[in-house]
C-alpha positions, 0 to 999 in steps of 0.5 A: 875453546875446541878440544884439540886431538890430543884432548880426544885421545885422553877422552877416548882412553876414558871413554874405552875404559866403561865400554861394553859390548863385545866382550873380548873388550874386556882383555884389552889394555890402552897402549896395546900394540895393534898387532896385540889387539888383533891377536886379543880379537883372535883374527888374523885380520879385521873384517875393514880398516879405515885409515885417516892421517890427522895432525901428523898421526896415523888414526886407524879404526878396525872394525871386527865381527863379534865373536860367533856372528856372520862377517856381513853386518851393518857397521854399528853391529861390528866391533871397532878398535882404534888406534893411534900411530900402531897404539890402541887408544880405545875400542868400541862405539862410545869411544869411535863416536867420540874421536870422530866428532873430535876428528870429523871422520865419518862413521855410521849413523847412530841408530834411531830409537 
């Protein structure tokens, strides 16, 4: 049986709470407001919203430049937040990889090694 959206959700909460990278992640809660996320990543805005309507809820991806970086990278060098109906769920690749193959929304391609 496939997973369902609200099964994503969970995995993405567990999966935000082992991320690493950007290290402003570290301040960050699941269940956040949006607009506390954004004062968290100190930004007034991110660099790119991405917005999805899925099974009725409203999935926004914020995609961030790491602190001290030029705002022009390729995606996988951005930091991504996610959130659910103005809700953090999770942040960073592990997390997005794993709420787009749930939800089929595109997302830049892992890197080859």
């Amino acid at each position: 049986m496939k997973p369902t959206f609200p099964v994503a959700l969970a995995l993405a909460a567990a999966l935000a709470a082992c991320s690493s990278g950007d290290a402003r992640f570290k301040q960050l809660t699941v269940g956040i407001s949006k607009d506390s996320a954004l004062k968290v990543m100190g930004a007034a805005q991110p660099l790119r919203v991405d917005g999805y309507l899925i099974a009725g809820k409203s999935l926004e991806v914020l995609y961030f430049a790491p602190a001290g970086t030029a705002d022009s990278l390729p995606d996988r060098q951005l930091s991504p937040l996610v959130a659910v109906n103005g809700q953090l769920i999770g942040w960073g690749w592990e997390t997005l990889d794993s709420v787009a193959a749930e939800t089929k929304i595109p997302v830049a391609a892992k890197p080859e090694d």
